[in-house]
C-alpha positions as CSV (number, residue, x, y, z in Angstrom):
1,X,0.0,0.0,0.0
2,X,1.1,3.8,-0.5
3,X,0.0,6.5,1.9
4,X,0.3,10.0,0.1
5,X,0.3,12.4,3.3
6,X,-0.1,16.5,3.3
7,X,3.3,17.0,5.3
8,X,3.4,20.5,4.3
9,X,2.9,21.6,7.9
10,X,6.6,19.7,8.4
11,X,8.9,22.6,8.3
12,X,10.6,23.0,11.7
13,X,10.9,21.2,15.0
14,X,8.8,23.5,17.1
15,X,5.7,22.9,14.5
16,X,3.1,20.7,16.8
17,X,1.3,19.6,13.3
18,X,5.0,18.7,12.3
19,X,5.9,17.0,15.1
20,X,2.7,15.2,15.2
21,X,3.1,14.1,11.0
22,X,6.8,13.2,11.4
23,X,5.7,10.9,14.8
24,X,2.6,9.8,12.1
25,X,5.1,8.5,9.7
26,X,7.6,7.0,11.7
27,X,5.1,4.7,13.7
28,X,3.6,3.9,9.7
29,X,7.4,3.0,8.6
30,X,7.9,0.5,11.9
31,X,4.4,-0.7,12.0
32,X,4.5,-2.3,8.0
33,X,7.7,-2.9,6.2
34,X,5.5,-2.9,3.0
35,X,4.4,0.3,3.7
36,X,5.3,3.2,1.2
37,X,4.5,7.0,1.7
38,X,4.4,9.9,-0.6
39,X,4.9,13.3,1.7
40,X,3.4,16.1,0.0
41,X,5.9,19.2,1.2
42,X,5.4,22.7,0.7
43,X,8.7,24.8,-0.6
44,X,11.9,24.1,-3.3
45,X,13.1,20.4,-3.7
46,X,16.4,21.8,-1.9
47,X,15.6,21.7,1.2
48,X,17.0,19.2,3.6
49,X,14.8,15.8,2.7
50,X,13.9,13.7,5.6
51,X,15.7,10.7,4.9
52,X,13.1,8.2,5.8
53,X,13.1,4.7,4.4
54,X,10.3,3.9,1.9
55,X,9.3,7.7,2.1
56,X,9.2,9.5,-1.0
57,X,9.0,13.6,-1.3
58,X,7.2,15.7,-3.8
59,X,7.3,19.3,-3.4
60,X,3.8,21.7,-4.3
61,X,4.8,25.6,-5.4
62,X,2.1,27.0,-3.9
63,X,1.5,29.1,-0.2
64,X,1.0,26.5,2.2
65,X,-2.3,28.1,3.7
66,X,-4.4,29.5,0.9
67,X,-8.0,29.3,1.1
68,X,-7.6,28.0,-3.1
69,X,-5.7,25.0,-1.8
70,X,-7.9,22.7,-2.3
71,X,-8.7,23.4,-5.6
72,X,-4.9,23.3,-7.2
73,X,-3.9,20.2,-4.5
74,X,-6.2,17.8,-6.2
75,X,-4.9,18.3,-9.7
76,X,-1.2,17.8,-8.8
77,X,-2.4,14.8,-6.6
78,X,-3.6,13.1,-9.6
79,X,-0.1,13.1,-10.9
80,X,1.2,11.0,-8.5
81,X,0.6,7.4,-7.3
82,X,-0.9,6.4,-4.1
83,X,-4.0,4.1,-2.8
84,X,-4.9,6.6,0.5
85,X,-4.6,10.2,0.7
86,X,-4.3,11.9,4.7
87,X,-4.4,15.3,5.8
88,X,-4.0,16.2,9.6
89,X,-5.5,19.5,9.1
């Protein structure tokens, strides 16, 4: 299975949503070796990747908190591959 999860709130160590997705997707990674996840990140593709095993990054150019984000999420979304999408906001 693949896990796509909105981990655009993971920017910096004091972030509770952060700290809260990063804990998310380490317990997923230990709990099922077969897991995969897709972490949708908000920013540039250079900045420092998380390093997680089975965890792959794609990077969305828009503001993380505009009101039209659900609108162009979904059609990037579609370009990627994943059986369950999770948003903790």
């Amino acid at each position: 299975m693949r896990i796509a999860i909105d981990a655009r709130k993971l920017t910096h160590a004091e972030s509770g949503l952060g700290n809260h997705t990063l804990n998310l997707v380490r317990g997923l990674l230990s709990a099922d070796p077969d897991l995969e996840l897709l972490l949708v990140r908000n920013g540039r593709r250079n900045r420092v990747p998380l390093d997680l095993p089975r965890a792959e990054e794609v990077h969305v150019p828009f503001p993380l908190d505009s009101p039209l984000t659900p609108l162009i999420l979904a059609p990037f979304l579609r370009r990627q591959r994943f059986d369950v999408f999770h948003s903790p906001y």
